[in-house]
C-alpha positions as CSV (number, residue, x, y, z in Angstrom):
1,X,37.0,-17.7,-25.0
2,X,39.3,-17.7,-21.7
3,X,37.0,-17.0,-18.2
4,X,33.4,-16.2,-18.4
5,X,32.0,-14.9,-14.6
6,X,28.2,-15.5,-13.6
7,X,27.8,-13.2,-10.5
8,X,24.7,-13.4,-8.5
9,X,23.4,-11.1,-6.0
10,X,20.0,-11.7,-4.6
11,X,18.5,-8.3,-5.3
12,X,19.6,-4.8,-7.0
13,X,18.1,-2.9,-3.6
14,X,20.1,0.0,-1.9
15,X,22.1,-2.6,0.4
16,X,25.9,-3.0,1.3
17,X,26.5,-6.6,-0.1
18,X,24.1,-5.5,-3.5
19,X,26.7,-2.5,-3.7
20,X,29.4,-5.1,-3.0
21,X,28.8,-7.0,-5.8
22,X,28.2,-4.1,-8.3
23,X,32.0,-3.0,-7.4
24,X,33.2,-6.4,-7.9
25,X,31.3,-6.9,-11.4
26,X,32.5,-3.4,-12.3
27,X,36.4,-4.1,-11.8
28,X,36.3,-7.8,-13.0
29,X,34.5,-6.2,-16.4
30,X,37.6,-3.4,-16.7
31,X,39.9,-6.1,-15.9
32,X,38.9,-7.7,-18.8
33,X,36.2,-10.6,-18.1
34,X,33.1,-10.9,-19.8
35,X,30.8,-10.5,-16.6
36,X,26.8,-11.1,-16.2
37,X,25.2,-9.8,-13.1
38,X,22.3,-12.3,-12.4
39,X,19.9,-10.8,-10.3
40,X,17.3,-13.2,-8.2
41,X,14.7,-10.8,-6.5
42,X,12.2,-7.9,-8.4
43,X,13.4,-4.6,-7.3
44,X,15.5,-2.1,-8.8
45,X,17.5,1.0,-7.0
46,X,21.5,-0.1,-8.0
47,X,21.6,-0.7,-12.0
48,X,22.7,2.8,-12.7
49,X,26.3,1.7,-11.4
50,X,26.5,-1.1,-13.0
51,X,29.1,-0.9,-16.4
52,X,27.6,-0.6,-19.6
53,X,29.8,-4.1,-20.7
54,X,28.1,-5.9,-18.2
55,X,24.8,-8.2,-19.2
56,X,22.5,-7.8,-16.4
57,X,20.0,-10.4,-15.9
58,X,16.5,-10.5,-14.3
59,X,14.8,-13.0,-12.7
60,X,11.8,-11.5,-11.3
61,X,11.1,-14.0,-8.1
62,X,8.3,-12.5,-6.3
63,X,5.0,-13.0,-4.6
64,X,2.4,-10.7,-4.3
65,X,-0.4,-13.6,-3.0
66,X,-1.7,-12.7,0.6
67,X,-2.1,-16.4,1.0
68,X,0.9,-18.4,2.6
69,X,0.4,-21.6,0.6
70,X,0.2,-19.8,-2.9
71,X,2.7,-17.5,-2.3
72,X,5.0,-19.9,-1.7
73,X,3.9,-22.6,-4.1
74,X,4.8,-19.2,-6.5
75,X,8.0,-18.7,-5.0
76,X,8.3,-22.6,-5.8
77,X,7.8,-22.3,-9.0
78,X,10.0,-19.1,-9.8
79,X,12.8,-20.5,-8.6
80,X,12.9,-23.7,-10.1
81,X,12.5,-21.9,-13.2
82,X,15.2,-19.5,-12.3
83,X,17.3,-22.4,-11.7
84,X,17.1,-23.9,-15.3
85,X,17.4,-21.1,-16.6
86,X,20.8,-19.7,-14.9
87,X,22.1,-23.7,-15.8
88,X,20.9,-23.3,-19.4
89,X,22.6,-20.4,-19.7
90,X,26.3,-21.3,-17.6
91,X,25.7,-24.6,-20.4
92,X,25.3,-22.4,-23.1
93,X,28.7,-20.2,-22.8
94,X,31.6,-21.1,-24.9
95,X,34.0,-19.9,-22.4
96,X,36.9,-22.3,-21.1
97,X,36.4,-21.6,-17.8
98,X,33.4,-20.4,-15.9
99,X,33.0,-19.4,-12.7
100,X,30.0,-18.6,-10.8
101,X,30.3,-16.3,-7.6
102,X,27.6,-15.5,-4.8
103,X,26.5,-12.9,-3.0
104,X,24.2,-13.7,0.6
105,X,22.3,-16.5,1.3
106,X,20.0,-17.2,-1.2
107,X,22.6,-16.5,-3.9
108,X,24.4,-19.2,-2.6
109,X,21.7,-22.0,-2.9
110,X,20.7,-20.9,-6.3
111,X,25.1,-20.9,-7.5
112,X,25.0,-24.3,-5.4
113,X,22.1,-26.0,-7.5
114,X,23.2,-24.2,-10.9
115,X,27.1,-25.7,-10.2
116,X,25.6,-29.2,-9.9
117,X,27.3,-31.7,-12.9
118,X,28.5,-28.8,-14.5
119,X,31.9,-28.7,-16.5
120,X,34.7,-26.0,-16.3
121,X,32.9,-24.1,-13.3
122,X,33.9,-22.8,-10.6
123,X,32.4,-22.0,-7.4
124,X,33.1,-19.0,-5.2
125,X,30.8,-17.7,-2.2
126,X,31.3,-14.0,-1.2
127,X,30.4,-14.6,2.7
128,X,29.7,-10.6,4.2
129,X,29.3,-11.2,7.6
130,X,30.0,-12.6,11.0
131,X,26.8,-15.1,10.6
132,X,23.5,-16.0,8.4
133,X,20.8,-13.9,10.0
134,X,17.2,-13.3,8.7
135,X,15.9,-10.0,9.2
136,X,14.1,-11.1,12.0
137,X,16.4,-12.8,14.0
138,X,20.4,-12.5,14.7
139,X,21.7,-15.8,13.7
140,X,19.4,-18.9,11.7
141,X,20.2,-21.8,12.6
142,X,18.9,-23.5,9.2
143,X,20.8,-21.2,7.2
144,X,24.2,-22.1,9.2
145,X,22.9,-26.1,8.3
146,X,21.9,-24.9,4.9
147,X,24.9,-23.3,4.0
148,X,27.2,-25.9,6.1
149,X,25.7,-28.6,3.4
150,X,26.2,-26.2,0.3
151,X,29.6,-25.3,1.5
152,X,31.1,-28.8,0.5
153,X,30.7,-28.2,-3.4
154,X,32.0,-24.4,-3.0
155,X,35.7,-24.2,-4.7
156,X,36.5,-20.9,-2.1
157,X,34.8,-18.9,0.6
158,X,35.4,-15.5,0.7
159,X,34.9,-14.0,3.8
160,X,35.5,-9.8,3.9
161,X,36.2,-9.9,7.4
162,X,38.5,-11.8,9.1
163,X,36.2,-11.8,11.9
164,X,33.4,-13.6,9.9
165,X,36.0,-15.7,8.7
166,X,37.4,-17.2,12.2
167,X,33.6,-17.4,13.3
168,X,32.8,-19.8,10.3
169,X,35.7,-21.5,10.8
170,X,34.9,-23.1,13.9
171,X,31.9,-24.4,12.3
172,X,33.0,-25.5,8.7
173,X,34.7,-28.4,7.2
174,X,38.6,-27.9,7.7
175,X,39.4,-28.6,4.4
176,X,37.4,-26.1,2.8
177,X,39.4,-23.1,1.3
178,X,38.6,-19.8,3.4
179,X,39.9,-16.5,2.5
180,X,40.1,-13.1,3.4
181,X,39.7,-10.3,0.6
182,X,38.7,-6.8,2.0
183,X,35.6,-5.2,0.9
184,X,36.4,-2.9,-2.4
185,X,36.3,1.2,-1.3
186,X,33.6,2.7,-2.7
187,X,33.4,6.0,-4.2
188,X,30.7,8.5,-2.8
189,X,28.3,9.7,-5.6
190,X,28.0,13.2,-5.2
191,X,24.7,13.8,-6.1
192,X,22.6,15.5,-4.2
193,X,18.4,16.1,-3.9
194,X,17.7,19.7,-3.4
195,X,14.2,18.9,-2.3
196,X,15.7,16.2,0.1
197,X,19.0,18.4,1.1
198,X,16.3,21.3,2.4
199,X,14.2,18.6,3.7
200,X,17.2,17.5,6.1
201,X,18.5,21.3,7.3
202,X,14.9,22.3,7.6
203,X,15.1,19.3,10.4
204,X,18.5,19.8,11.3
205,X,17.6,23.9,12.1
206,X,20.2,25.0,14.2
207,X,20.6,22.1,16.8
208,X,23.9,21.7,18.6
209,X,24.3,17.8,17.4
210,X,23.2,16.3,14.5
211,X,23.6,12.7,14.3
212,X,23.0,10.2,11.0
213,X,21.7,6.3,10.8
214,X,21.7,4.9,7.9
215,X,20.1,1.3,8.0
216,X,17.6,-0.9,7.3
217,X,14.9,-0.8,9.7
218,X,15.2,-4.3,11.3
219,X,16.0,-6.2,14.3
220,X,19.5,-6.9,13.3
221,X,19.8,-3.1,13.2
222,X,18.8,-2.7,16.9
223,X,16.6,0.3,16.3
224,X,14.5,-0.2,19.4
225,X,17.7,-0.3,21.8
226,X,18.7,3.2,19.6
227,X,15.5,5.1,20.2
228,X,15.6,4.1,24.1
229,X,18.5,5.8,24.1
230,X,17.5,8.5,22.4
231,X,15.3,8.9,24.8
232,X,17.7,9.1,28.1
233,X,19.5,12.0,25.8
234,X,15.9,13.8,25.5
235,X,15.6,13.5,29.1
236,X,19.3,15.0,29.9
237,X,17.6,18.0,27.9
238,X,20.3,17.4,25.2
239,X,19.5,19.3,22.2
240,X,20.2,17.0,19.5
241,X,18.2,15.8,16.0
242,X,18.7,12.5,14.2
243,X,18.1,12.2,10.8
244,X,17.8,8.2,10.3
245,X,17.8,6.6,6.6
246,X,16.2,3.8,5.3
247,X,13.5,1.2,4.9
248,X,12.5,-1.5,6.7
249,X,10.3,-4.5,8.4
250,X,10.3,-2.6,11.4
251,X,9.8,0.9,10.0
252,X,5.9,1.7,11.9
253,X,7.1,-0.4,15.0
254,X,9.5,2.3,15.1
255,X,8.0,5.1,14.1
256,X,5.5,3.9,16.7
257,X,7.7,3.7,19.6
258,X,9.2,7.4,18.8
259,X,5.5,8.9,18.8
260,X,4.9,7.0,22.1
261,X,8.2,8.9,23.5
262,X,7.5,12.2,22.2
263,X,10.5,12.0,20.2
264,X,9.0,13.2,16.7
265,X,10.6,16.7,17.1
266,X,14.1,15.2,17.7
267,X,13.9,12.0,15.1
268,X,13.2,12.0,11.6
269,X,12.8,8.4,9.4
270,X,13.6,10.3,6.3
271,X,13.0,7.0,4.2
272,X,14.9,5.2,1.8
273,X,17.2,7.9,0.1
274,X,20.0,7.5,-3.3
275,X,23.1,8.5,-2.3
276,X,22.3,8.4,1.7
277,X,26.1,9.0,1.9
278,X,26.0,12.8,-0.2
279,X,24.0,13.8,2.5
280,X,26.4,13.1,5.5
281,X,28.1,16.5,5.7
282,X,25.1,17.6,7.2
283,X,25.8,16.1,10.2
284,X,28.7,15.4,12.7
285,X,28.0,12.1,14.3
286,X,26.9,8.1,12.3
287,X,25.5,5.8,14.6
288,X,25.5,2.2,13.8
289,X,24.0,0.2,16.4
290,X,23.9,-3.1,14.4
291,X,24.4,-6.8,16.4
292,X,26.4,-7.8,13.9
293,X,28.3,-7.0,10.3
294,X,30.8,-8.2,8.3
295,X,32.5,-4.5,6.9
296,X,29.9,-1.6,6.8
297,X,29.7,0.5,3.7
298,X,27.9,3.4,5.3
299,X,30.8,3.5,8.5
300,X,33.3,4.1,5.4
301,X,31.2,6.6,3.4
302,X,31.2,8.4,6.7
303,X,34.8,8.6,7.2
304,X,35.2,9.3,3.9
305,X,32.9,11.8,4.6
306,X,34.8,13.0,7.8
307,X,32.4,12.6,10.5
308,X,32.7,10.3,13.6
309,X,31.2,7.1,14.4
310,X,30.0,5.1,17.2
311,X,29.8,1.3,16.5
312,X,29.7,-1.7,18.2
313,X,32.5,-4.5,18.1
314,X,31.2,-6.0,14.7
315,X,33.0,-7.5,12.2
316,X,36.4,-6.2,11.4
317,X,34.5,-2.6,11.4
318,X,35.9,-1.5,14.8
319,X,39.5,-2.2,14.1
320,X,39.4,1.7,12.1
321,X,39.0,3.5,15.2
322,X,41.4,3.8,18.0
323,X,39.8,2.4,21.4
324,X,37.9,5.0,22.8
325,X,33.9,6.0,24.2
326,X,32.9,5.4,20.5
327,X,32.7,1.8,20.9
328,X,30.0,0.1,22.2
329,X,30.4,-1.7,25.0
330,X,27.9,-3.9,24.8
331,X,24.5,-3.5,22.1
332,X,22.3,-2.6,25.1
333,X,20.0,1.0,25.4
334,X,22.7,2.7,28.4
335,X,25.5,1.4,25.7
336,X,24.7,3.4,22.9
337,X,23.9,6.0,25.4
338,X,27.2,6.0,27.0
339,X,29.1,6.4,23.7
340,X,27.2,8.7,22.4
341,X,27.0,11.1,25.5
342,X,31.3,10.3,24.9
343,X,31.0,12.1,21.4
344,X,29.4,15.1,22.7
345,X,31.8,15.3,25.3
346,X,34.8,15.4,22.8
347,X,36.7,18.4,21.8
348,X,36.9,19.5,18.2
349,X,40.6,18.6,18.1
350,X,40.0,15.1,19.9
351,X,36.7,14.6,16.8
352,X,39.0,15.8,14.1
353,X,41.9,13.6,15.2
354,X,39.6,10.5,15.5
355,X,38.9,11.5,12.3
356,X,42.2,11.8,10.6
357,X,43.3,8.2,12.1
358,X,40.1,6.3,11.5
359,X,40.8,7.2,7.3
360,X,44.5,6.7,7.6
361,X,43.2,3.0,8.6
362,X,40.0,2.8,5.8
363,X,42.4,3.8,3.3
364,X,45.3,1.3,4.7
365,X,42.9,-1.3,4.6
366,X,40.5,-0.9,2.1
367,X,42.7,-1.2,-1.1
368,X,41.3,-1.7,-4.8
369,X,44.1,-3.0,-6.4
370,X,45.0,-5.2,-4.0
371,X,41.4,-6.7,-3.3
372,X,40.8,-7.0,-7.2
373,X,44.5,-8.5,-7.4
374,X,43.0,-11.7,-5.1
375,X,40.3,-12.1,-7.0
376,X,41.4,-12.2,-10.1
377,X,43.9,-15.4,-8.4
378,X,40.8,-16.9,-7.6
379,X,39.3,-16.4,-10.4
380,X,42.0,-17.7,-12.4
């Protein structure tokens, strides 16, 4: 056999990198490879996408023990089985060459211990943002020392930002091999919920703006600096609803803080939703207040979409949009404010010309052929 590719992403959850790595398995399998998505984490919301030719494979590491010392001494245990088993079966492949690529952090410890002593491997890690964050906290420093260590045995980073690429850079060995390849463009599944479509315009009634999040519901997401501002709007009497997708650590702190402001009437935490993205013509306005990204999916489904978006100088995210309002100035409550009082302040023409230039720019940048083209080099 010629190339064999062992492709692990940490979870199969509704999440950019997970959907990342689907594309990537999917376009390596019609390019020819024999591909096996290795999964790390319980959970399932993403396998539907993934190509029939494709061997997915499920390693169920989980802990449902309220104690912290047996839920870890199970976490333990999962993954050093999870390791021998991902080695026994990179050992057990007749290919020629193998090559093992990995999506986030933990996907890069497990490819970095499976890689050890082994023959006719190679090494990639897929690197999506601007830093290694938990979901409580913007940057970790043990996951920069982790992956600084790891990074030594790693044949190529890819970075799909440039931005996350010059950050890491000042921070990494010099001799490692960094690369830019652009995130693949994903295709919007057009399939609607009727129960969840009436859900959202029974909200939506007939308010004059109708804005769109579509996060998880954590720090890095900076949902308590959105609602704050939120809340200046409510106070200007403007008459606007947010819809706001997705799941989250912070999901009843939130939902908290928008009780305690009276906002209920004006926000709805519709959940974790399929498809968020079939359900943005609803609306004229995305929001994404994250800290920090590497390239968002649901900023692209949104221009795809043709809708507006205000965003904050993250990754290489920003460099769609012309400089304008949109972008934040700064992460900050009166920021997002700002920008967002800018939108409604636009004229249709001014919204529909953003529009038109920020997908002239997705569609520049965000090329298929040409991202699967430099993998396929690397690969190779």
């Amino acid at each position: 056999m010629g190339t064999e590719i062992f492709l692990i992403s940490t979870s199969l959850f509704t999440g950019g990198a997970e959907r990342q790595a689907i594309w990537l398995a999917n376009a390596l399998s019609k390019s020819g490879y024999k591909v096996n998505l290795l999964i790390l984490k319980k959970g399932d919301e993403l396998s539907h996408l993934v190509n029939k030719d494709i061997n997915i494979l499920r390693f169920q590491i989980y802990s449902s023990a309220s104690k912290i010392f047996f839920k870890y001494l199970r976490l333990a245990r999962l993954a050093l089985k999870t390791i021998l088993r991902i080695r026994k079966i990179i050992n057990n492949s007749n290919a020629q060459n193998k090559v093992i690529i990995s999506f986030m952090f933990h996907s890069y410890v497990f490819g970095y211990l499976s890689n050890i002593l082994q023959k006719n491997t190679k090494l990639i890690y897929s690197v999506r943002s601007d830093r290694l964050g938990k979901r409580s906290s913007k940057k970790s420093l043990l996951r920069h020392t982790i992956f600084k260590f790891i990074s030594y045995k790693a044949d190529h980073l890819v970075f799909n930002s440039r931005n996350g690429l010059n950050q890491f850079k000042k921070e990494l060995n010099k001799n490692l091999n960094l690369l830019f390849i652009q995130n693949g463009l994903l295709s919007i599944e057009k399939k609607e919920d009727d129960i969840i479509s009436q859900k959202i315009l029974d909200f939506l009634e007939d308010s004059k703006y109708k804005y769109a999040v579509s996060a998880r519901i954590d720090p890095l997401n900076n949902f308590e600096n959105l609602i704050r501002a939120f809340e200046k709007l409510k106070n200007d009497n403007v008459d606007f609803k947010c819809v706001i997708f997705g799941r989250g650590v912070e999901k009843e702190t939130i939902h908290a803080k928008i009780d305690e402001l009276n906002l209920g009437s004006s926000i709805y935490l519709i959940g974790n939703v399929n498809n968020a993205a079939s359900y943005y013509h609803f609306f004229d306005l995305l929001i994404h207040p994250a800290f920090h990204a590497g390239f968002s999916n649901s900023v692209a489904e949104a221009i795809q979409s043709e809708i507006n978006v205000v965003i904050g100088r993250i990754g290489d995210t920003a460099d769609l949009f012309d400089e304008s309002g949109l972008i934040l100035k700064n992460f900050d409550h009166n920021a997002i404010y700002e920008s967002i009082k800018y939108f409604n302040r636009m004229t249709l023409q001014e919204k529909q010309n953003n529009v038109l230039l920020s997908k002239t720019n997705l569609i520049n940048l965000l090329d298929n052929n040409e991202a699967i083209k430099k993998w396929k080099l690397l690969i190779e």
